[in-house]
N, C-alpha and C positions, 0 to 999 in steps of 0.2 A: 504494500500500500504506500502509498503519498500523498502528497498533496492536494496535487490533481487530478487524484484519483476518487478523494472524499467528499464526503459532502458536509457544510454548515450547516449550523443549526439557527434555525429565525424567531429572534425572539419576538413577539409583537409588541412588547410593549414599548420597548425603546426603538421599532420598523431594525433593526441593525442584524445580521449574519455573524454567526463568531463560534468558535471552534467549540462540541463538549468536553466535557472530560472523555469521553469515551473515544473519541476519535485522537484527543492527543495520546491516550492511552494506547492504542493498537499502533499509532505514527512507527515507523521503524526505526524513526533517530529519538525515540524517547528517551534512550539511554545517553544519549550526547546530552536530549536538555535536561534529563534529571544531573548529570553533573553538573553541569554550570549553572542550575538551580543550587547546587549543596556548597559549587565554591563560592558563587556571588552572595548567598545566604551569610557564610560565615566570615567573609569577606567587609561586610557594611560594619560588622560591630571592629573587626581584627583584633588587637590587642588591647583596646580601652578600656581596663577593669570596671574606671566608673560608670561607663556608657554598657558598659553589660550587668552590672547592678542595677543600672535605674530603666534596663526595657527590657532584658533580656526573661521574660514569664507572659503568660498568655493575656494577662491581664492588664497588664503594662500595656503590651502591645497592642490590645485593641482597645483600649480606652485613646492611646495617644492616637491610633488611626482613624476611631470616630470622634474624636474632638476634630482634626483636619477635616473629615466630611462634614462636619455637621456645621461648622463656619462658612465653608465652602459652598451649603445652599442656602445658607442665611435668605431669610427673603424679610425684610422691615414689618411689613403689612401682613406677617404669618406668624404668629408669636411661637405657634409650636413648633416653627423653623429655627427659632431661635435656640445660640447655641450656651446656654443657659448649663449649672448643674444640675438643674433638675431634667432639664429635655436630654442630656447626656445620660443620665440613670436611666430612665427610659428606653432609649434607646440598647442601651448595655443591657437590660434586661433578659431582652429578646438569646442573649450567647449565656445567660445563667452562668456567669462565669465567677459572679464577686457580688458582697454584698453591697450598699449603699455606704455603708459605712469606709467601707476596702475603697469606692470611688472616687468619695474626699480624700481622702489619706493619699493614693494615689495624685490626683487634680494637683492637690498642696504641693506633692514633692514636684511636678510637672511646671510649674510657678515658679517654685524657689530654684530650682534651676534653670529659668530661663526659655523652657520650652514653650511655656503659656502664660498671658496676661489674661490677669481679670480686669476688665475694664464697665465703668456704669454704663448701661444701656441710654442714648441719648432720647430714649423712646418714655423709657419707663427710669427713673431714678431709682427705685427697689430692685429694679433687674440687673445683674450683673453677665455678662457675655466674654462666654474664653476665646479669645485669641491667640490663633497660633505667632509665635519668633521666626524670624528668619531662620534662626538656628532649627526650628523645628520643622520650618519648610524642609531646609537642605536636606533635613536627615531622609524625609518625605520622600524628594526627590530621588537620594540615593536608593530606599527602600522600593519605589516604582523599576529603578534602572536593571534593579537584583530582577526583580517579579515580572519584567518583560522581555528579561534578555533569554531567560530559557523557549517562550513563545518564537524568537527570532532566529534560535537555532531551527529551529521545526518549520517554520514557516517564512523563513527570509526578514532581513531584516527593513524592508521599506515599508510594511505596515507598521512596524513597530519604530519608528525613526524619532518622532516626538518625545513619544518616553525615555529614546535609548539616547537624545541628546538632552535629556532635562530640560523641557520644555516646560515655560513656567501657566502658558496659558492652556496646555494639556493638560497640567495636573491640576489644575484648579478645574476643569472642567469633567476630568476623572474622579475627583471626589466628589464632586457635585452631582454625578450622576451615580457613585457605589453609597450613596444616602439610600436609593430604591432599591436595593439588595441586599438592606440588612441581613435580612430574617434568612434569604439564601445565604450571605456570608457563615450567618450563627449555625446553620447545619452542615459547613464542611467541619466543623467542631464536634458538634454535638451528633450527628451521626456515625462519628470515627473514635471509637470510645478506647480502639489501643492508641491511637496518637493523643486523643486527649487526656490519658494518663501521664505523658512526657509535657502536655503545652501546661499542666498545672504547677508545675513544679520549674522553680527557679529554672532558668536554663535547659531544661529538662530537654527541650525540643534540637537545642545547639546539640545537647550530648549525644542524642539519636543521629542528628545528621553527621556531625564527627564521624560517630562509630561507623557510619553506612559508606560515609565516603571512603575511610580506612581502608573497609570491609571490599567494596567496589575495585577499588584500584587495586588489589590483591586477585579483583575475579573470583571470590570466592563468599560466603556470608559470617565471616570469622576473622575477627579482630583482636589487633596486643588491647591488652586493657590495663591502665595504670590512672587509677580514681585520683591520686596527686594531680598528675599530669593535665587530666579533666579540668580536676576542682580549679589550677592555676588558671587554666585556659579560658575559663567564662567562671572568673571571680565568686565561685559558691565554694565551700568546705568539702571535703573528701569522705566524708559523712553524709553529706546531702548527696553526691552521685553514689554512693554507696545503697544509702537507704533505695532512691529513685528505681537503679538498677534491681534490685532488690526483689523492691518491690512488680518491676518488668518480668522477675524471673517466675514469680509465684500465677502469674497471668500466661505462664507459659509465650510469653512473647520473644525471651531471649534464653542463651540457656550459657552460664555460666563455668569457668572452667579454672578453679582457684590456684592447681597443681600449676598450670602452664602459665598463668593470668592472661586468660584470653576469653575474647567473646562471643557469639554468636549468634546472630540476628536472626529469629524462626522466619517460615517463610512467611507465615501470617503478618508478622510486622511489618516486612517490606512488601507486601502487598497493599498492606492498609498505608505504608509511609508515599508510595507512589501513588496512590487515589487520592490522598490527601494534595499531593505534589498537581497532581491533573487538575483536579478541581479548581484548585488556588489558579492556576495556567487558566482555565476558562472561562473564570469569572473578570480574571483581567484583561480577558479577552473581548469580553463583551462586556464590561465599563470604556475601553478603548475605541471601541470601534463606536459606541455610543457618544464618545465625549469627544471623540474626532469628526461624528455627524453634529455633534452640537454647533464646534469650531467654524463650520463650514456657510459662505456667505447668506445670509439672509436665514440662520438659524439664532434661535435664542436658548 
């Protein structure tokens, strides 16, 4: 199979054609994008201890990703557009990730360094509205470039050229339109219950693609395993991938080998880790092609 071989899928609601998961799933160079999925993945954080303490958990992650979207369709005259803490809990609900409490606490730390301003609403003096930082654009930007560069192995890179140059009016028009897929974003989660054992846990998700990429370029689904090495590598304690794994191994997802310190990825896991990989390719698939119809003259 190829490219030109398959067929898109039409979403109606946004009139736009864009790849499912299932078709980048059967693609033949799936294995070229799932690597340049796992090295641009762990590539965005590299070595920043602090930058991998302060996003590197599922929750992090999609709180900072829906606070971008949810500024992004800001509309004045729509209050429930507004990107408000409370329309942010809301919206976070939908991936049952954390509580209300866990999304202040989060918000706060996202503030105090920089990533987001609360600013008064010029609308309403009681409302306050988060704003993203430049600093939190960039990182935006860099997290788009990781998430469309595997699509451009697969499908060439001239659909994908916006994203793949940080285009500042693509991404603002990309999050404005992944606002309308929440609820699909929250079930590449919540329907993938071996990967969201690893997205709950600090790092959890960097440790799995580590291990797989290890694992990969060996050609084989067994891995050196050294929890130091881990722990250093995305700033959690040797206790936390200890427990994490551990806890992989009792779910029969991986299977542990203490004599050699080695690992072993069941095939279940990398099955679920590649649907997850598809999925995530799809939906950026079709926010892109959606928000490049947006861009396009005499569109709003």
């Amino acid at each position: 199979m190829n490219a030109a071989s398959s067929t898109k899928t039409h979403d109606p609601h946004f009139k736009v054609d864009y790849w499912s998961a299932e078709s980048i799933l059967r693609h033949p160079d799936f294995p070229h994008a799932r690597r340049a999925y796992f090295d641009k993945v762990l590539a965005l954080y590299g070595d920043d201890p602090f930058l991998n303490k302060l996003l590197m958990e599922a929750v992090r992650i999609v709180v900072f990703a829906v606070a971008i979207c949810m500024e992004a369709g800001y509309r004045p005259n729509d209050r429930d557009t507004w990107p408000t803490i409370g329309n942010l809990k809301k919206a976070l609900a939908l991936f049952g990730l954390a509580s209300p409490r866990r999304i202040e606490q989060i918000v706060g730390r996202l503030v105090q360094t920089d990533f987001l301003e609360s600013r008064v609403s010029p609308l309403d003096r009681r409302a306050r509205l988060l704003i993203p930082t430049a600093r939190m654009l960039t990182h935006d930007q860099d997290w788009l470039i990781a998430h469309y560069a595997p699509l451009a192995v697969l499908f060439g890179e001239s659909d994908y050229a916006l994203p793949l140059k940080g285009d500042k009016a693509f991404q603002r028009a990309q999050r404005q339109v992944a606002t309308g897929i929440f609820v699909q974003s929250a079930m590449v989660l919540l329907r993938n219950p071996d990967i969201l054992l690893f997205l709950v846990h600090d790092a959890g998700i960097f440790v799995l693609i580590e291990l797989a990429r290890e694992a990969l370029n060996r050609e084989t689904p067994t891995a050196d395993l050294s929890l130091a090495q881990l722990g250093r590598r995305f700033a959690v304690s040797r206790t936390h991938v200890r427990q994490l794994l551990s806890a992989a191994e009792e779910r029969e997802l991986v299977k542990i080998d203490q004599v050699r310190r080695q690992i072993t990825l069941r095939p279940r896991l990398l099955t679920s880790l590649d649907r997850f990989i598809a999925e995530g390719m799809s939906n950026h698939d079709l926010t892109g092609a959606a928000a490049k119809r947006q861009l396009e003259p005499g569109k709003t």
